[in-house]
C-alpha positions in Angstrom: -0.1 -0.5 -19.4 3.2 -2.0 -18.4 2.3 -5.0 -15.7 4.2 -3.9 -13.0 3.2 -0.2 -12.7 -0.5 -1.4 -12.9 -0.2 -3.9 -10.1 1.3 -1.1 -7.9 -1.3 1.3 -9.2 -4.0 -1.4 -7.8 -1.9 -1.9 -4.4 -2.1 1.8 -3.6 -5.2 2.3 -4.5 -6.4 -0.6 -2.0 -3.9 0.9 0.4 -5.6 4.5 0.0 -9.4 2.8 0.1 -8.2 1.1 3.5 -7.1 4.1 4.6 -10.3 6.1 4.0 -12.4 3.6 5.3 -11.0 4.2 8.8 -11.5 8.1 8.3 -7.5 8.3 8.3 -5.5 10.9 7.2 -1.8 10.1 4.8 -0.1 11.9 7.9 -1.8 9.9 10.7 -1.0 6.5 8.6 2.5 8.1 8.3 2.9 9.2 12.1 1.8 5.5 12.7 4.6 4.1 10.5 6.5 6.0 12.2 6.1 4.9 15.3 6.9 1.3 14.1 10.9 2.7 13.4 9.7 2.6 9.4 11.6 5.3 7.6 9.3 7.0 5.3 7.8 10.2 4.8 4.2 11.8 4.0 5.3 11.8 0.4 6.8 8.7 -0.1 3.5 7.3 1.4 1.3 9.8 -1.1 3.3 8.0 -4.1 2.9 4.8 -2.4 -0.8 5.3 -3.0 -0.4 6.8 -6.1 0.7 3.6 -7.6 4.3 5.7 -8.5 6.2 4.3 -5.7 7.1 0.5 -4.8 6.0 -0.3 -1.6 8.7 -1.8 0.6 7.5 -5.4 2.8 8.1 -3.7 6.1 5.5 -0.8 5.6 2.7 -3.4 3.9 3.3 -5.1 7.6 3.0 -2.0 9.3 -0.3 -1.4 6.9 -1.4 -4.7 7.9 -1.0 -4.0 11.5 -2.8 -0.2 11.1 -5.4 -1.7 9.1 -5.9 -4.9 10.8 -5.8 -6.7 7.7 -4.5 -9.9 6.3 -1.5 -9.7 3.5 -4.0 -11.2 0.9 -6.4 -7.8 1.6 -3.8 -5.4 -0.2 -4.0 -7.8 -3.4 -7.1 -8.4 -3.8 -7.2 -6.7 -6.8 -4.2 -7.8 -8.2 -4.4 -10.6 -11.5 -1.7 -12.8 -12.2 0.0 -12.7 -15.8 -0.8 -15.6 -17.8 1.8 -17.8 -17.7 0.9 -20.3 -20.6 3.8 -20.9 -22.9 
């Protein structure tokens, strides 16, 4: 599986887990986002957690905020290529 789309896969899929542990729906996350002048849409935010959508820096601080959650919680599942040459 290509690198990239894997890491985002694992990003949403911390980003949906986050979401459900507060008993949140995509649209009240969205509505919130919203509210923070963040331009995005209940389906952007449905790829976004879908792993099929990059996640821009400005709604992973707005996530943060929502969530009340350090940056480092959102990659905690995320390994690092090996970078041996």
């Amino acid at each position: 599986m290509d690198q990239k789309f894997k890491q985002d896969m694992e990003i949403g899929s911390t980003i949906r887990s986050l979401r459900m542990e507060r008993h949140l729906t995509q649209e009240q996350v969205v509505s919130k986002l919203q509210l923070m002048d963040l331009d995005i849409t209940r389906s952007i935010y449905s790829q976004i957690e879908g792993g099929t959508y990059s996640i821009r820096i400005s709604v992973l601080v707005g996530l943060a905020k929502i969530f009340r959650v350090d940056f480092n919680t959102f990659f905690r599942n995320i390994q690092l290529p090996d970078t041996d040459q």
